[in-house]
C-alpha positions as CSV (number, residue, x, y, z in Angstrom):
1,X,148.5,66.0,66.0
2,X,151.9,64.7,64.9
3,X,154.6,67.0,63.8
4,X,154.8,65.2,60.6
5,X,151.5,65.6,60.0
6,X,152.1,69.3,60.3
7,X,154.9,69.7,58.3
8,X,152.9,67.6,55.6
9,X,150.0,70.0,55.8
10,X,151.7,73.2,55.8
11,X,154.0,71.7,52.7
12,X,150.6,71.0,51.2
13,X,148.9,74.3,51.1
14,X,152.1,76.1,50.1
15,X,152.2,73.8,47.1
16,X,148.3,75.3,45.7
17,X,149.2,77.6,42.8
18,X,147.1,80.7,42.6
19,X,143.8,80.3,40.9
20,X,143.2,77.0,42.8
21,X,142.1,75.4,45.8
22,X,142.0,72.5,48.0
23,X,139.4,71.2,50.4
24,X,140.4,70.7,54.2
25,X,139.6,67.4,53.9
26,X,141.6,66.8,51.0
27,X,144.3,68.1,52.5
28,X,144.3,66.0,55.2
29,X,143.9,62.9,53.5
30,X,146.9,64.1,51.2
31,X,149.0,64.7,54.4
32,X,148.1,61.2,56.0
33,X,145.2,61.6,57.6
34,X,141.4,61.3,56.2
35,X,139.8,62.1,58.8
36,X,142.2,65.4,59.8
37,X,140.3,68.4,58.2
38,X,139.3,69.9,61.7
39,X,143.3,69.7,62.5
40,X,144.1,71.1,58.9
41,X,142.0,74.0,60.1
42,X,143.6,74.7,63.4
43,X,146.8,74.4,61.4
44,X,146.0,76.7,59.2
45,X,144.6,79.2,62.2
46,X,147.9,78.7,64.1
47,X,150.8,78.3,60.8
48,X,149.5,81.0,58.3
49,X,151.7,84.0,59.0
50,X,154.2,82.5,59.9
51,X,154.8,80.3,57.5
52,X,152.9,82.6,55.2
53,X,150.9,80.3,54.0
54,X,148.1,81.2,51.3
55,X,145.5,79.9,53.9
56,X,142.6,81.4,51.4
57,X,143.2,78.9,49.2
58,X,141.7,76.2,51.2
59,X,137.7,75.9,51.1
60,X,135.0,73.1,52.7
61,X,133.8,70.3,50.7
62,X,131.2,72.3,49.4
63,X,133.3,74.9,47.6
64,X,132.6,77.4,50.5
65,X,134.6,79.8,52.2
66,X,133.9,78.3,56.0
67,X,135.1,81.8,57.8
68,X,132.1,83.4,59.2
69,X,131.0,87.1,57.2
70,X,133.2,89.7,59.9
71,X,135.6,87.0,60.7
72,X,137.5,86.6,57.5
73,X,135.0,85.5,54.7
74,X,135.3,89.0,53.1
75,X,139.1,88.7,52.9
76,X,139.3,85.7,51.7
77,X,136.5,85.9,49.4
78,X,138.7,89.1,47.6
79,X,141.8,87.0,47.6
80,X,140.5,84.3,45.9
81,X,138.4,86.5,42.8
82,X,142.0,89.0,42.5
83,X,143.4,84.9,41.3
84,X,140.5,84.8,38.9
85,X,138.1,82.4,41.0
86,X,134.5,83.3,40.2
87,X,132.0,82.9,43.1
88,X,128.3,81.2,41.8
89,X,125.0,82.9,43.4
90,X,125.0,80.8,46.5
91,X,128.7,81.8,47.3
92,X,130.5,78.7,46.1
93,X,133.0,78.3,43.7
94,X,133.0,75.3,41.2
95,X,135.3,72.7,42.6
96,X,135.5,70.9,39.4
97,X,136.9,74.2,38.0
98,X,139.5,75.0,40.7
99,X,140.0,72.0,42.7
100,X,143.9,71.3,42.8
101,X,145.3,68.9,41.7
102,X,142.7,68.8,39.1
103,X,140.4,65.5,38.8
104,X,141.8,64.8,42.4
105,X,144.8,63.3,40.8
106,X,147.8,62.8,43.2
């Protein structure tokens, strides 16, 4: 993982207003890397406080929170409805809704 790559990332997920989200792997493929949403992740594991980062604003591909239920989920999960996100039945959030930028638009 280059440090550009990391700098990209991090300047990436500080850019996501509240309200919105990206996925991991759109992240990466913003930063420079499509195939980099495992090293968003540990990015985003290692960066977030101290770069305090608003790490809850980054979801899967499926518009699910990918922190297990004791391990995060529930904290993010509050984070993102106090910014107005509404959570469907199955625990995903409409991506067409609150994807950032919207349409995917770069």
């Amino acid at each position: 993982m280059t440090e550009i790559f990391t700098t990209r990332v991090r300047d990436i997920i500080s850019s996501i207003p509240p309200g919105r989200v990206m996925t991991y792997g759109l992240v990466a493929s913003r930063a420079g890397n499509r195939s980099g949403a495992r090293q968003v992740a540990r990015i985003l594991h290692s960066s977030s406080e101290k770069y305090d980062l608003p790490w809850h604003r980054v979801m899967n591909r499926d518009g699910k929170i990918s922190l297990p239920r004791g391990g995060g989920y529930e904290q993010q999960k509050e984070l993102l409805e106090q910014e107005g996100i509404v959570f469907g039945g199955n625990g995903c959030i409409d991506l067409e809704e609150y994807l950032w930028p919207a349409n995917n638009c770069f």
